[in-house]
DOFISE-646844 format. One record per residue (C-alpha): x, y, z. Coordinates in steps of 0.25 Angstrom, whole numbers, plus 5000, padded with zeros to 4 digits. Example, Ala and Ser with C-alpha at 12.3 -4.5 7.8 and 13.67 -1.06 7.14 Angstrom:
BEGIN
> 5049; 4982; 5031
> 5055; 4996; 5029
This chain:
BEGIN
> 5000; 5000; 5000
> 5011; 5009; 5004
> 5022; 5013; 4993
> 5034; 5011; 5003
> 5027; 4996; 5009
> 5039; 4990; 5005
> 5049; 4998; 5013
> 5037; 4996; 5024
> 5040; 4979; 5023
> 5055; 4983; 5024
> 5054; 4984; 5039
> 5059; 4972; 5047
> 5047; 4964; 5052
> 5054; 4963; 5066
> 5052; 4979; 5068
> 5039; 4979; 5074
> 5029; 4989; 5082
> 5034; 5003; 5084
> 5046; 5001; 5078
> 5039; 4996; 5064
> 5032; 5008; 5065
> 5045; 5019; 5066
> 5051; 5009; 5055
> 5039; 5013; 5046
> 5039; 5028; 5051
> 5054; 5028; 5048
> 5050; 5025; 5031
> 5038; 5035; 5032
> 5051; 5044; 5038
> 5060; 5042; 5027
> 5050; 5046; 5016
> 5041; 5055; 5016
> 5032; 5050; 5005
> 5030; 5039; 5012
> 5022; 5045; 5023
> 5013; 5052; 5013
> 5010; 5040; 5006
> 5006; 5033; 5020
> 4998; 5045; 5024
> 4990; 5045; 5011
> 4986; 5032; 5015
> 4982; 5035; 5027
> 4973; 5046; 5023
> 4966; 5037; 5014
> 4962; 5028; 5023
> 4958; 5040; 5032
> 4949; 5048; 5020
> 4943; 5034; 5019
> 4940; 5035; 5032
> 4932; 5050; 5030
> 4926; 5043; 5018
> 4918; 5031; 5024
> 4915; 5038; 5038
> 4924; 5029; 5046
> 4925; 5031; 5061
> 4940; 5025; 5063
> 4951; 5020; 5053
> 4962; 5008; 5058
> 4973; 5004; 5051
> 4988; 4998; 5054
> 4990; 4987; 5063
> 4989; 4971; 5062
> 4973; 4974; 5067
> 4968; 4979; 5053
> 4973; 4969; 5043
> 4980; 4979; 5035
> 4969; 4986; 5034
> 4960; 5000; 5034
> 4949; 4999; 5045
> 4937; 5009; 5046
> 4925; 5011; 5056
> 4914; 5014; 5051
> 4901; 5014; 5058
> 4906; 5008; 5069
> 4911; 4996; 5061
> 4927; 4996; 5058
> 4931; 4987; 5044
> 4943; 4990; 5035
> 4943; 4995; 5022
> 4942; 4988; 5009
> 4948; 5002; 5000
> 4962; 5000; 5005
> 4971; 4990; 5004
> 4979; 4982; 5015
> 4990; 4990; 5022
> 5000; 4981; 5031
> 5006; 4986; 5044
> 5018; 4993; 5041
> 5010; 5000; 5030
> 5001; 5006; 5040
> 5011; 5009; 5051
> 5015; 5019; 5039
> 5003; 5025; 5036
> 5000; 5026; 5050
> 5015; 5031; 5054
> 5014; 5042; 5041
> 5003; 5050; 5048
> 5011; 5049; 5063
> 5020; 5060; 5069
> 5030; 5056; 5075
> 5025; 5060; 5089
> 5013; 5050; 5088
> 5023; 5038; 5081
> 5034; 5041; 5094
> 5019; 5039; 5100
> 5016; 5025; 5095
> 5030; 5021; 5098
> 5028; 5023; 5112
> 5013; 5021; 5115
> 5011; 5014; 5102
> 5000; 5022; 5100
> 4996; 5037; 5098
> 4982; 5046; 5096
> 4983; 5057; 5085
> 4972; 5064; 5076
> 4976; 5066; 5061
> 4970; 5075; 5052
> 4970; 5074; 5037
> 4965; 5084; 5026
> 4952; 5078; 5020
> 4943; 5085; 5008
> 4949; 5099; 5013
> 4948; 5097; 5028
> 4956; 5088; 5040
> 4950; 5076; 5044
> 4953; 5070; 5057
> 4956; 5057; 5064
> 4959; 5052; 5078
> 4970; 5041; 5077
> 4976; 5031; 5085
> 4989; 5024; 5080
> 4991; 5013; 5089
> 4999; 4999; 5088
> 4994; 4985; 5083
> 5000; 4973; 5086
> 5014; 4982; 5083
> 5009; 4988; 5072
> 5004; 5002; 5070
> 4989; 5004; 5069
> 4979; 5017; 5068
> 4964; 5020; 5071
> 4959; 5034; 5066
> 4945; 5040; 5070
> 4940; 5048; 5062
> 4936; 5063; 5068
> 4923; 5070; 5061
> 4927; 5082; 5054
> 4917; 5091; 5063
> 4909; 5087; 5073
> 4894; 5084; 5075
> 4885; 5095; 5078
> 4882; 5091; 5094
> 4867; 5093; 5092
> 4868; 5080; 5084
> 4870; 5071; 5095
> 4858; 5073; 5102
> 4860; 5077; 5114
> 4850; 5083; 5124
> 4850; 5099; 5123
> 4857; 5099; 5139
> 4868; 5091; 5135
> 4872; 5099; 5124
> 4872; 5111; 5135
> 4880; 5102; 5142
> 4891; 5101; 5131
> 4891; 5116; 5128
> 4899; 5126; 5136
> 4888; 5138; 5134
> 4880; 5128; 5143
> 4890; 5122; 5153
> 4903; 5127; 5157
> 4907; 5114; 5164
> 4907; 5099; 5166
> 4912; 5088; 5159
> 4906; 5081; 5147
> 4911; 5066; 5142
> 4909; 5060; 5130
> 4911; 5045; 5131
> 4910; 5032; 5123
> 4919; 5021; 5119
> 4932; 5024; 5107
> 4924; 5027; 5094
> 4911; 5032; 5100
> 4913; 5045; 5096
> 4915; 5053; 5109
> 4925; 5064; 5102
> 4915; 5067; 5091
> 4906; 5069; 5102
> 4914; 5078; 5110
> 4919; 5087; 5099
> 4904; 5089; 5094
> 4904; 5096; 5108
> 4918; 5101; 5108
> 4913; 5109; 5094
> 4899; 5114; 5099
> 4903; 5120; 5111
> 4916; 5127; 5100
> 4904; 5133; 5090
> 4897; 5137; 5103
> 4906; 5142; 5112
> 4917; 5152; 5116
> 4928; 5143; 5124
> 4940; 5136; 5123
> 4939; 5121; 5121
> 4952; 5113; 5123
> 4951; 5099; 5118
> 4961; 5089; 5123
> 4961; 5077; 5115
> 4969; 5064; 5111
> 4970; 5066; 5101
> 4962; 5078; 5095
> 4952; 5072; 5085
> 4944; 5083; 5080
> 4950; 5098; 5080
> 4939; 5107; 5084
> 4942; 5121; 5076
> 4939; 5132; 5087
> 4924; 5141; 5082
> 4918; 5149; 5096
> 4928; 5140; 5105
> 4943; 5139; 5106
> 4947; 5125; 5102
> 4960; 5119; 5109
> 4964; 5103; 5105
> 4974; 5097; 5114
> 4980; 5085; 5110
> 4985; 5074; 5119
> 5000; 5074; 5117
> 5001; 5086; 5107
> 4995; 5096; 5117
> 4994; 5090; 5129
> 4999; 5078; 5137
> 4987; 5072; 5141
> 4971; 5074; 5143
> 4973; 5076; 5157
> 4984; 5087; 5153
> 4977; 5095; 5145
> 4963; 5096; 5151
> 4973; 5102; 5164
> 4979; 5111; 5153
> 4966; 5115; 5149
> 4961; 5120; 5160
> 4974; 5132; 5159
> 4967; 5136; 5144
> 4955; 5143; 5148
> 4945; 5131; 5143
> 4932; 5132; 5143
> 4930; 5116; 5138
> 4941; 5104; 5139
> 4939; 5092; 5131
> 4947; 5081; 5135
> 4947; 5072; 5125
> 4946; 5060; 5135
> 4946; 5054; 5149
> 4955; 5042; 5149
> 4962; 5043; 5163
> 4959; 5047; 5177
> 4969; 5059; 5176
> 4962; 5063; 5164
> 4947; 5061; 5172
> 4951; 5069; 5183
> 4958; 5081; 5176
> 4946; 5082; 5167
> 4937; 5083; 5180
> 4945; 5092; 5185
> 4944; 5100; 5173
> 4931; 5102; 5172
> 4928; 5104; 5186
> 4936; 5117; 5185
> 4924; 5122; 5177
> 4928; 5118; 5163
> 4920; 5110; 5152
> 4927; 5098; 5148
> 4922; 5086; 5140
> 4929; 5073; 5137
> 4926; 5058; 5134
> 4927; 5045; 5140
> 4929; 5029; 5135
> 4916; 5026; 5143
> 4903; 5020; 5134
> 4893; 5025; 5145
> 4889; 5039; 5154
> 4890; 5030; 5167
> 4901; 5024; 5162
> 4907; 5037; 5159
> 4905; 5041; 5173
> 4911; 5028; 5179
> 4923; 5030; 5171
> 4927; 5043; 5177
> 4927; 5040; 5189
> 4932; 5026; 5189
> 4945; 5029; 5182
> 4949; 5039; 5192
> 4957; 5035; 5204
> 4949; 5029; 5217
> 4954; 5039; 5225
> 4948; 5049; 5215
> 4934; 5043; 5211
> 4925; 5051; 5222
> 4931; 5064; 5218
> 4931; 5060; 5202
> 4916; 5058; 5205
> 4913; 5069; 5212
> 4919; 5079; 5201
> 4914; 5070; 5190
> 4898; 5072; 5195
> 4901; 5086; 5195
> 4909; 5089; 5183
> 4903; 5079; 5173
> 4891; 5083; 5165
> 4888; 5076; 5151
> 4893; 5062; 5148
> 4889; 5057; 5135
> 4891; 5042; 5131
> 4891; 5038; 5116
> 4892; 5026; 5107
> 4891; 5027; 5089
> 4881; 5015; 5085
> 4882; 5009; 5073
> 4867; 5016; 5068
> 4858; 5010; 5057
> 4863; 5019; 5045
> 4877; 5014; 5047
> 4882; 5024; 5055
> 4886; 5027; 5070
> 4876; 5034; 5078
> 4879; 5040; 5092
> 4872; 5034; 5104
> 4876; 5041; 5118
> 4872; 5043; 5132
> 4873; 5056; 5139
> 4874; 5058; 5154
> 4869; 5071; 5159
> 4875; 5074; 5172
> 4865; 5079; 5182
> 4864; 5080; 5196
> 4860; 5064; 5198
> 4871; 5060; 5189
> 4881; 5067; 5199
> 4876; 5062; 5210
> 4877; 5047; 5205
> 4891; 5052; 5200
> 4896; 5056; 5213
> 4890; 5043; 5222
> 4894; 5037; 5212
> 4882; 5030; 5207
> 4886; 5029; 5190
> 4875; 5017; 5189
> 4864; 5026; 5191
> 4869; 5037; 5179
> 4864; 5028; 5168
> 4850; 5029; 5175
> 4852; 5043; 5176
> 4854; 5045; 5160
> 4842; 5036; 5158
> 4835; 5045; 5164
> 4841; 5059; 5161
> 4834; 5062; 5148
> 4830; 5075; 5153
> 4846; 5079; 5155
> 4850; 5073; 5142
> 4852; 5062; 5147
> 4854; 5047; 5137
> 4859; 5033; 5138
> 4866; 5024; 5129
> 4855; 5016; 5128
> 4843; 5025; 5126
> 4853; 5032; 5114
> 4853; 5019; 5108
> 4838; 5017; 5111
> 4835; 5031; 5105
> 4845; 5028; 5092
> 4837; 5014; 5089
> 4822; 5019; 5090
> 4830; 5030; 5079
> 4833; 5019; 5071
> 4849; 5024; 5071
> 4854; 5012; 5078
> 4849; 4997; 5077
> 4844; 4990; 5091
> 4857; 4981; 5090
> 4867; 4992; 5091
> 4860; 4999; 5102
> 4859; 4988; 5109
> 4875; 4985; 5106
> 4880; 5000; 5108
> 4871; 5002; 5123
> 4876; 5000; 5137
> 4866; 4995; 5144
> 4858; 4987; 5134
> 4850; 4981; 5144
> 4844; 4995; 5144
> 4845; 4997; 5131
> 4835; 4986; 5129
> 4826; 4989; 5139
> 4824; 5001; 5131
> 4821; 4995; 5118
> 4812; 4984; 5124
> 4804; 4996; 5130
> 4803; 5002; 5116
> 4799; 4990; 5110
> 4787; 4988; 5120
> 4779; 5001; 5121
């Protein structure tokens, strides 16, 4: 596939790992049209990507057969249009579009986080990517990053909660956005990012690893801090934040106790702040916080977390009847009662309490999915699959079916 595959097979099989890889940087190195010809490739695969509406691309590694693998709807199969590629190839093609910060980063780690961007039909489009290793080969995912975001108001949420999201309406409080890898928590949160930017005057500092989409500043000053580039760590720069005059901190994730407790401590010194979680419930959401933190630490973590916390939305895509992914969420309203059950530490009784918090904008899982199958967007099968509690669930459509 490659022109210069045959200087590729010319490195001894008994280099292996991430010295293969600095074999196959080194012949990128020493000619430079090699490294063009290897990008080209990758941008191929990539504008393929755009064209069919695929979520993620994989290639490289033993894991892929040699071949181009795309997601779509949910369902991830390689692609027929392009030929095999063997190992060393795609090392290559991945290496060509590396800095050599980020392959001194896979030597080490043996793996690294980037965005990429690359000029399509007269504008950038981006891509989350994680290169990673694979059975001592180099292998890559890249997540496609909508070129503008969705309008809030399409996600149908309750007027209050929309207040809730927007700094004219509240000055304070935290806000997560939760869901499992590929549920489309960042799409989520920069729809909220850029309608508080067309509505507001404030300064946004968005903390990210990486950054995905680049939010250009309109009523609001937009500031993106990468992880590694810009700051050291999530738990650096929501503290370094808090010395830029902010008026909303997004912290891209809360994957450690330090980075919990900084990011509670953020907010309750009066600042807005919004983040996500790898939780696929509310409740769960809720137990997370708390449990990750130190024993020591849980009854304080508690106490600040029923008064800081405010909105915690819980989403899953489902593959929907037209072929395509549909959102299905559950949204936690904090009020008085879920504070309460916060702080004695009651999280069993919250789900009851979204149940029955229509009034406050309140939804679970399961009466989303309920809601999406009576609309005919999803099938019975798949909102029974997606749903937490299917037990409810069920009780929900065998009440349907008997009125």
């Amino acid at each position: 596939m490659l022109s210069f595959k045959n200087e590729l097979d010319q490195i001894p099989s008994h280099i292996q790992g991430v010295d293969r890889i600095s074999s196959v940087s080194s012949i990128l190195d020493n000619n430079e049209n090699y490294g063009k010809e290897a990008r080209s490739k990758i941008h191929d695969f990539l504008e393929y990507m755009v064209k069919i509406e695929a979520s993620d691309l994989d290639m490289g590694g033993v894991g892929t057969n040699g071949k181009i693998w795309y997601r779509i709807s949910g369902n991830k199969k390689p692609a027929s249009i392009f030929p095999e590629i063997d190992l060393d190839e795609a090392t290559a093609i991945i290496v060509s579009i590396l800095t050599q910060r980020q392959i001194d980063k896979i030597m080490f780690n043996q793996n690294t986080d980037f965005s990429y961007k690359m000029l399509l039909n007269g504008k950038y489009q981006r891509f989350r990517a994680d290169a990673y290793m694979d059975m001592d080969f180099l292998a890559i995912n890249f997540r496609r990053i909508n070129s503008t975001p969705f309008d809030i108001n399409s996600y149908g949420f309750s007027k209050q909660i929309l207040n809730k999201f927007n700094l004219a309406y509240e000055k304070r409080g935290l806000i997560l956005v939760t869901g499992i890898t590929g549920s489309g928590k960042s799409t989520t949160l920069d729809s909220i990012i850029d309608m508080n930017n067309e509505q507001n005057y404030a300064h946004i500092i968005i903390i990210g690893n990486p950054i995905e989409y680049f939010h250009k500043s309109k009523k609001s000053i937009v500031r993106h801090r990468e992880v590694g580039k810009d700051t050291l760590s999530f738990k650096q720069g929501a503290i370094e934040a808090l010395r830029q005059d902010p008026d909303i901190i997004v912290v891209g994730e809360m994957r450690d106790p330090e980075t919990i407790i900084t990011v509670l401590e953020t907010t309750d010194s009066g600042h807005k702040v919004f983040s996500t979680l790898h939780t696929s419930s509310a409740a769960e959401s809720v137990h997370r916080i708390i449990a990750e933190c130190p024993p020591e630490e849980q009854n304080r973590v508690r106490n600040r977390l029923a008064d800081v916390l405010k909105i915690v939305i819980s989403q899953k895509l489902v593959p929907g009847l037209n072929g395509k992914l549909v959102l299905a969420k559950e949204v936690l309203h904090v009020t008085p009662y879920v504070s309460a059950a916060i702080v004695n530490n009651n999280i069993g009784e919250i789900y009851q309490m979204i149940t029955e918090g229509k009034d406050y904008g309140m939804i679970t899982l399961e009466q989303d999915l309920f809601r999406l199958f009576l609309r005919k967007k999803i099938s019975m099968e798949n909102a029974i699959a997606y749903s937490n509690n299917k037990k409810r669930l069920l009780e929900l459509i065998e009440y349907y079916r008997n009125r």
